[in-house]
C-alpha positions in Angstrom: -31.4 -25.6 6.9 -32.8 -22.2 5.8 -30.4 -19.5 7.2 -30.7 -15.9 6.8 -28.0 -14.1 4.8 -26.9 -10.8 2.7 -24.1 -11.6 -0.4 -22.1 -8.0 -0.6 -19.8 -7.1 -2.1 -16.9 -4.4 -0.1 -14.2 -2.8 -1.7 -12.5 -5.6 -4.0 -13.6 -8.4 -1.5 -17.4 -10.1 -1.7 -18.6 -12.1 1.2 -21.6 -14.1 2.8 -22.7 -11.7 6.1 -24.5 -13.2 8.7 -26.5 -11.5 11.7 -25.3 -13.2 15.0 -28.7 -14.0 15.9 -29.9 -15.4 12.4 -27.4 -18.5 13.1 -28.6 -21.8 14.4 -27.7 -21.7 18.2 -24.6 -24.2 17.9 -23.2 -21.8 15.4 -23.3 -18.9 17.6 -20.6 -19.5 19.4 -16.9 -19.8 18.1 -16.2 -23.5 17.6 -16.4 -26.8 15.2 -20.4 -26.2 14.7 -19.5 -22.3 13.3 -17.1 -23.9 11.0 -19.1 -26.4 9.7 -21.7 -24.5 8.8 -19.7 -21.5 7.4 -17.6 -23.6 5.3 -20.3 -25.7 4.0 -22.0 -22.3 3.4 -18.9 -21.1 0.7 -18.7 -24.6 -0.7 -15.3 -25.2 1.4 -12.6 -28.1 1.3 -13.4 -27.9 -2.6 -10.5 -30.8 -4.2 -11.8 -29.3 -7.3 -10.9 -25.6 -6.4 -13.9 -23.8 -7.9 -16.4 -23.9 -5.0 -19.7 -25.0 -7.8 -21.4 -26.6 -4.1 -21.0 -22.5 -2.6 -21.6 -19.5 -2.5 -18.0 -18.7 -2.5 -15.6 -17.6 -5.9 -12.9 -19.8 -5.7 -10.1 -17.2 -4.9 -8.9 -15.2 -1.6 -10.9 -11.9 -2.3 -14.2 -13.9 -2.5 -14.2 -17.0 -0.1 -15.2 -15.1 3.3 -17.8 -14.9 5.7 -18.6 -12.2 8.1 -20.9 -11.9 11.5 -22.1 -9.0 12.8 -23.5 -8.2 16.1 -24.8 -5.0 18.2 -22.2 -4.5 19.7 -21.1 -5.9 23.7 -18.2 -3.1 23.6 -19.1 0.8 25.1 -18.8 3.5 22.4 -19.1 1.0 19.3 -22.5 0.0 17.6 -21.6 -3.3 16.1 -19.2 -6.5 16.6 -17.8 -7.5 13.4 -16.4 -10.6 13.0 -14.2 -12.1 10.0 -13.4 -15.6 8.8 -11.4 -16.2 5.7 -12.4 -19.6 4.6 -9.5 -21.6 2.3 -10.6 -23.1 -0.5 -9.0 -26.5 -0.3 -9.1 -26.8 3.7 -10.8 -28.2 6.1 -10.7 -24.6 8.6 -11.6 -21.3 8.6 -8.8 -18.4 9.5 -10.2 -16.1 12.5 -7.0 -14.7 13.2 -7.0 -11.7 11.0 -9.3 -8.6 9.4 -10.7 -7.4 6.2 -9.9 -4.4 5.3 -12.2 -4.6 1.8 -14.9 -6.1 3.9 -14.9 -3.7 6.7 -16.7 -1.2 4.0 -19.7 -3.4 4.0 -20.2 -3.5 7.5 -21.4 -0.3 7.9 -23.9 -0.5 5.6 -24.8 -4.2 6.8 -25.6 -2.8 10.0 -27.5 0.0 8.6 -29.9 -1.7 6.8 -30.3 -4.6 9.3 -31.5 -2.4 12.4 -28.3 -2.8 14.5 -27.4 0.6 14.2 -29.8 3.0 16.7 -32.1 4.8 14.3 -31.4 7.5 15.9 -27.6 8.2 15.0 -29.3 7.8 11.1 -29.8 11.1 9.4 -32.6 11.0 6.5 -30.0 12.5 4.6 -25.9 12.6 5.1 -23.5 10.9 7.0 -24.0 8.0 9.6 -21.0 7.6 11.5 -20.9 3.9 12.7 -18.5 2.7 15.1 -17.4 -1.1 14.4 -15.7 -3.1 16.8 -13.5 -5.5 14.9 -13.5 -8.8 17.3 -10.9 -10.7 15.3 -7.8 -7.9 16.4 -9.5 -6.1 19.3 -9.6 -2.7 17.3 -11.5 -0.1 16.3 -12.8 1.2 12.4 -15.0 4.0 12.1 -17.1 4.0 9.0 -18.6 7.0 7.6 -21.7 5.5 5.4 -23.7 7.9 3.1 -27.7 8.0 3.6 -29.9 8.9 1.5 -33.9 9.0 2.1 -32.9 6.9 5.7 -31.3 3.9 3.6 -28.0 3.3 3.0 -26.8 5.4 -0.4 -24.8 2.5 -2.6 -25.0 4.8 -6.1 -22.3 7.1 -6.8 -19.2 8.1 -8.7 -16.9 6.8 -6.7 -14.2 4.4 -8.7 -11.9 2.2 -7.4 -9.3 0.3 -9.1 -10.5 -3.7 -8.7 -14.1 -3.0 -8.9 -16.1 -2.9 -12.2 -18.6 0.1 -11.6 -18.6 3.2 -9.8 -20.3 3.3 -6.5 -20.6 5.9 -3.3 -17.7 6.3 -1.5 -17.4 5.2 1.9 -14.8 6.6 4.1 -13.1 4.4 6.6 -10.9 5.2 9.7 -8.7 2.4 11.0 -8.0 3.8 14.8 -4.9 2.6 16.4 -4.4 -0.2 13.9 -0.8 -1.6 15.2 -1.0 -5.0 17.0 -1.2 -6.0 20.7 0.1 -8.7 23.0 -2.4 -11.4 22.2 -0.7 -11.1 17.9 2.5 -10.1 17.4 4.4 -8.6 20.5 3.0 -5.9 21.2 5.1 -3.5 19.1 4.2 -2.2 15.2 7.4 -3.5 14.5 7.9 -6.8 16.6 11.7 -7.2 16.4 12.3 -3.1 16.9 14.1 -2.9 13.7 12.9 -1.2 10.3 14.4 -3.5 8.3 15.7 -7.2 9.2 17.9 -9.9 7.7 15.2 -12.6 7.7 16.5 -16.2 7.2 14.3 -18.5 5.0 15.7 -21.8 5.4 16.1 -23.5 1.7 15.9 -20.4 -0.2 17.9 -17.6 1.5 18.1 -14.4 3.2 16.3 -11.1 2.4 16.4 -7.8 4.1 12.6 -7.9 5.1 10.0 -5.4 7.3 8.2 -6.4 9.5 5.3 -4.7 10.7 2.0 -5.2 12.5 -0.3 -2.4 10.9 -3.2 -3.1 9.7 -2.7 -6.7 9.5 1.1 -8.0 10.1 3.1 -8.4 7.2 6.5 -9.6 5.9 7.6 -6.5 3.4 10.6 -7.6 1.0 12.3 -5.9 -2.2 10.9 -6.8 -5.8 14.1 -7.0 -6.6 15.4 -9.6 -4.5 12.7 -11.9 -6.0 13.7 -10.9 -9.6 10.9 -8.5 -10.0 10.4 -5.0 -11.1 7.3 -4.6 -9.3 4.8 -4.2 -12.4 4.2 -7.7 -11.8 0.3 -8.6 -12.6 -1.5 -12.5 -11.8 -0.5 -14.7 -14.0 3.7 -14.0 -13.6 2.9 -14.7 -10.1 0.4 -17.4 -10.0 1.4 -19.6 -12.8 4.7 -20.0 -11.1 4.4 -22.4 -8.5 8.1 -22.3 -7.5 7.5 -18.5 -7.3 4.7 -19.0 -4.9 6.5 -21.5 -3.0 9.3 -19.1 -2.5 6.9 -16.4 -1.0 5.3 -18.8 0.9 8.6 -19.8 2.2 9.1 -15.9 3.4 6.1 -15.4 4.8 6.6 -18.9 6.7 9.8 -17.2 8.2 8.3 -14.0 8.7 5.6 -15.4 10.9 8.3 -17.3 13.3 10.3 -14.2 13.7 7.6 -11.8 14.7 6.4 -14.2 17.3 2.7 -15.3 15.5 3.7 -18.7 15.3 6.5 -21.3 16.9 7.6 -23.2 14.1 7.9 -22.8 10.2 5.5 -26.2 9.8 2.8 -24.0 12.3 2.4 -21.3 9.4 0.5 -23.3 7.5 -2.6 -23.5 9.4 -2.3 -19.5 9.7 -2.3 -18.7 6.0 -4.7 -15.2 6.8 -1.9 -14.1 8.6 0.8 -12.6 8.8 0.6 -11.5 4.6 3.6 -11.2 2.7 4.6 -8.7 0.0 7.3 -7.3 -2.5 7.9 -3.3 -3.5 9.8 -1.7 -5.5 9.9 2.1 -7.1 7.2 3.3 -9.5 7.2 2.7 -13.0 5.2 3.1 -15.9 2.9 -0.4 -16.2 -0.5 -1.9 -17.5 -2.8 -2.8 -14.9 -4.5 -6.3 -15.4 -7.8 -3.9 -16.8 -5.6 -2.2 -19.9 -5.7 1.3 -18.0 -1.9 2.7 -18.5 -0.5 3.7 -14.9 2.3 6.5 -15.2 5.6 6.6 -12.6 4.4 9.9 -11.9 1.1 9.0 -10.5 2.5 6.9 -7.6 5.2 6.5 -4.7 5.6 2.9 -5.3 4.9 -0.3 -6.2 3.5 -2.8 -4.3 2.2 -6.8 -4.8 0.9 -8.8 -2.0 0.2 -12.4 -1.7 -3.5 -13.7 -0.2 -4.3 -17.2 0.9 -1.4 -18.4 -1.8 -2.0 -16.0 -4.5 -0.9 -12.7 -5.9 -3.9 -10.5 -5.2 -5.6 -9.1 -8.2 -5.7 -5.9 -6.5 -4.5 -5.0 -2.9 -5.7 -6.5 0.6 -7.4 -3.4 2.8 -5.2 -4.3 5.6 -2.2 -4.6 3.5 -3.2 -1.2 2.3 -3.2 0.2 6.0 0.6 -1.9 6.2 2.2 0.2 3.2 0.5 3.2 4.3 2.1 3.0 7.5 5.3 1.4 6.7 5.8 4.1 3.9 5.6 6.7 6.5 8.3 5.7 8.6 11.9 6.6 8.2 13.9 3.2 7.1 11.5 0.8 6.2 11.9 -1.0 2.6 7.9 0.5 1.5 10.0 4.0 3.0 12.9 3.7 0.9 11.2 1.9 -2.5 8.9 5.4 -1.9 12.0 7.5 -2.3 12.5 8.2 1.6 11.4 11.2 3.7 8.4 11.6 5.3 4.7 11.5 4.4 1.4 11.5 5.9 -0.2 9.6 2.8 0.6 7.5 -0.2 -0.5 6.4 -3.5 0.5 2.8 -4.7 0.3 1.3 -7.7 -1.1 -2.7 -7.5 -2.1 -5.4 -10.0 -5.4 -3.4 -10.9 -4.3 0.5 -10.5 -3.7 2.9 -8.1 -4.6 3.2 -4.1 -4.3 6.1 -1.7 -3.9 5.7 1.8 -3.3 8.2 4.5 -1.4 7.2 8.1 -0.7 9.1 11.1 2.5 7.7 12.6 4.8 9.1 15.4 7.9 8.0 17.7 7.4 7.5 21.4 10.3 6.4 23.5 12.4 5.6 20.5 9.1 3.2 19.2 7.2 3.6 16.3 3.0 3.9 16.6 0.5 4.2 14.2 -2.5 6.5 15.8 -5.4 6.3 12.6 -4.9 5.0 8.9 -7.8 6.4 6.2 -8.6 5.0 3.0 -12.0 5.0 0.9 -13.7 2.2 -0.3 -17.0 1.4 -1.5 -19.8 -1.8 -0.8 -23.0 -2.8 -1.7 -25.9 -5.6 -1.8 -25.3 -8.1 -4.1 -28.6 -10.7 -3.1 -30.3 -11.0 0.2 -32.5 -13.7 1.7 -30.8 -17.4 3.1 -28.4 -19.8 2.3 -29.4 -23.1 2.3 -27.1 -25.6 4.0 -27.9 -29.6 4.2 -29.4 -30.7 7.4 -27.0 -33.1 9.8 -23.8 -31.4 9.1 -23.3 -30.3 12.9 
C-alpha cells in the first residue's frame, strides 16, 4: 500500500504525519486496523530495537505518528491527533500529547490546505487554532509566513536541535487535566507535595500534577542525583531505570490514571516521571557549558523508559506550571516564591517556559502555558506499507 505522508521534524521530536483522509478507510477510525498500519509504518514491535523495517529512530523522541484533520470542533481549524508508538510493543499509546510535535502541526496544516486560505497572510503571522483530540484541549500556534508558505528558515535555536530555524510560538490554553485523565484537578490528590509509596523500593516525597501532560515530580536527590545528570548515567543503568519506572508505576495508581501497579505498563506515554534539583554549573550532552546562573533549576525526565536527551514539550508545560506554584518540589528546587516563567536546564541546554497559574476556592489552575519551538519538512510523498496487514 502507497500512503500519503509528510516526515517532520517539531521541536526535538520527528514524526510520520498523516492527513485523515489520505488513510485507507479501515484506518480512519480509532481501532486494531489504525494500529496496524501505524505501527507497521515506524517499523514497530522491533526485538531488535533499531526499527531498520521503519520509518521510525528507535528512541522515544522519534517513534510517533500524528493525524490531522479540519477540524469537527467550533473555533479550531484542525484535529490533531497523537500516537506514541513503543519500539518493542505490539500498541500504540493514544492517551497522551506532544508537546515537540504540536509545533509541526501548524505548519502541517498550512501547507496541506486544511487551514482556510483566508486566515493566511502573504506575509506574517497565521494564527492556527489546533484542537488536540488525545486531552480534549486547546494549542494555539502562531506559524510565520512568508510569500503564502510556511517560513521554516530562521535564527531561531533551540537546545536538542542541530540547526537554527524560525521560531514558532505556541500557546497551551487551559492545559490542566479533566475527568475523563486524572481527576479533574491539576493536582489530583489536592496536595503540592505527597509521600508516594513505591512498593520494593520506597517512599519519596513526590508532585503530582496534571499540566501539560501528568507527571510524577521527585527530588534528584532522593535518587542519588545532582541533577546534571546527561543519557548514558541514566540509560546504561538498568536498575536505575527500573527504579523510575517503579515511581512512575506508583504515581499513576495514586493520581487515579490507572487501577493497579501491573496496569502502568500498557500506559507508558503517560503519566511521565521526572527528578529536579537546584541549578548548577554542567555540560550539556553537546559540549555547550551551562552556568547556575542561567537557570531556576534542573530538571531530567524519563520517556517511553529512557532519560530524554532533551526535555518532553508537555513535561516542559509540567515544570512550567509546577515551578509557579507555592510548595511544589519544581517550586522549592527553583528557590521558592513566585514566577510567571522559568528557565530549566535539561540533558541538551536550557528551556524557557512561561505559565499563568492562580488559586480558586483553595485549588490550583493553570489558565495558558507559552513556550517556543520550531518544525520543519523533513521528506514528503508516501510510505509504503505491505499489502494484507489489516
Amino acid at each position: 500500500m502507497r500512503v500519503p505522508a509528510t516526515y517532520m521534524r517539531g521541536g526535538t521530536s520527528k514524526g510520520v504525519f498523516f492527513r485523515l483522509e489520505d488513510l485507507p478507510e479501515a484506518a480512519r477510525v480509532p481501532g486494531p486496523a489504525r494500529d496496524a498500519l501505524l505501527m507497521r509504518v515506524i517499523g514497530s514491535p522491533d526485538p531488535y530495537g533499531k526499527h531498520t523495517d521503519g520509518m521510525g529512530g528507535a528512541t522515544s523522541s522519534t517513534s510517533k505518528v500524528v493525524i490531522i484533520a479540519r477540524s469537527s470542533v467550533p473555533d479550531h481549524d484542525v484535529d490533531y491527533l497523537y500516537g506514541q508508538v513503543p519500539i518493542n510493543d505490539a500498541f500504540i499509546d493514544w492517551s497522551g500529547n506532544c508537546g515537540n510535535l504540536s509545533s509541526a502541526v501548524g505548519p502541517f496544516a498550512i501547507a496541506n490546505g486544511l487551514v482556510d486560505p483566508a486566515k493566511v497572510p502573504r506575509d506574517g503571522i497565521c494564527t492556527v487554532r489546533i484542537w488536540q483530540a488525545n486531552i480534549n484541549k486547546t494549542i494555539v500556534a502562531h506559524v510565520p509566513v512568508a510569500n503564502g508558505e510556511v517560513q521554516e528558515t530562521g535564527d531561531f535555536e533551540l537546545d536538542g536541535v542541530t540547526f537554527p530555524a524560525a521560531e514558532i510560538q505556541l500557546e497551551f490554553l487551559d492545559p490542566a487535566a479533566e475527568d475523563d485523565d486524572g481527576g479533574g484537578a491539576m493536582f489530583p490528590t489536592g496536595n503540592p507535595v505527597d509521600e508516594l509509596e513505591v512498593p520494593g523500593v520506597g517512599t519519596f516525597k513526590a508532585t503530582l500534577i496534571n499540566a501539560g501532560v501528568p507527571m510524577v515530580f521527585v527530588e534528584a536527590a532522593a535518587l542519588g542525583y545532582d541533577g546534571t545528570e546527561l543519557q548514558p548515567a541514566i540509560n546504561e543503568d538498568p536498575a536505575a531505570l527500573a527504579k523510575l519506572e517503579a515511581i512512575r508505576a506508583a504515581g499513576a495508581v495514586r493520581m487515579g490514571l490507572v487501577e493497579r501497579i501491573e496496569d502502568a505498563a500498557r500506559r507508558p506515554l503517560t503519566p511521565k516521571v521526572a527528578f529536579v534539583a537546584p541549578p548548577k554549573d554542567y555540560v550539556s550532552s553537546s559540549g555547550k557549558p551551562v552556568k547556575a546562573d542561567e537557570i531556576a533549576l534542573l530538571a531530567r525526565a524519563i520517556s517511553m523508559g529512557k532519560l530524554h536527551h532533551a526535555m518532553m514539550g508537555t513535561a516542559s508545560v509540567a515544570i512550567a506550571t509546577a515551578a509557579a506554584v507555592p510548595g511544589t518540589l519544581v517550586n522549592a528546587a527553583a528557590g521558592g516564591g513566585s514566577r510567571d516563567a522559568v528557565r530549566f536546564g535539561h540533558p541538551s541546554g536550557t528551556l524557557r517556559v512561561g505559565a499563568e497559574v492562580r488559586q480558586v476556592d483553595g485549588e490550583w489552575t493553570v489558565t495558558r502555558a507559552v513556550m517556543s519551538r520550531s518544525a520543519r519538512v523533513l521528506m514528503e510523498g508516501a510510505v509504503r506499507v505491505p499489502d494484507g496487514i489489516f
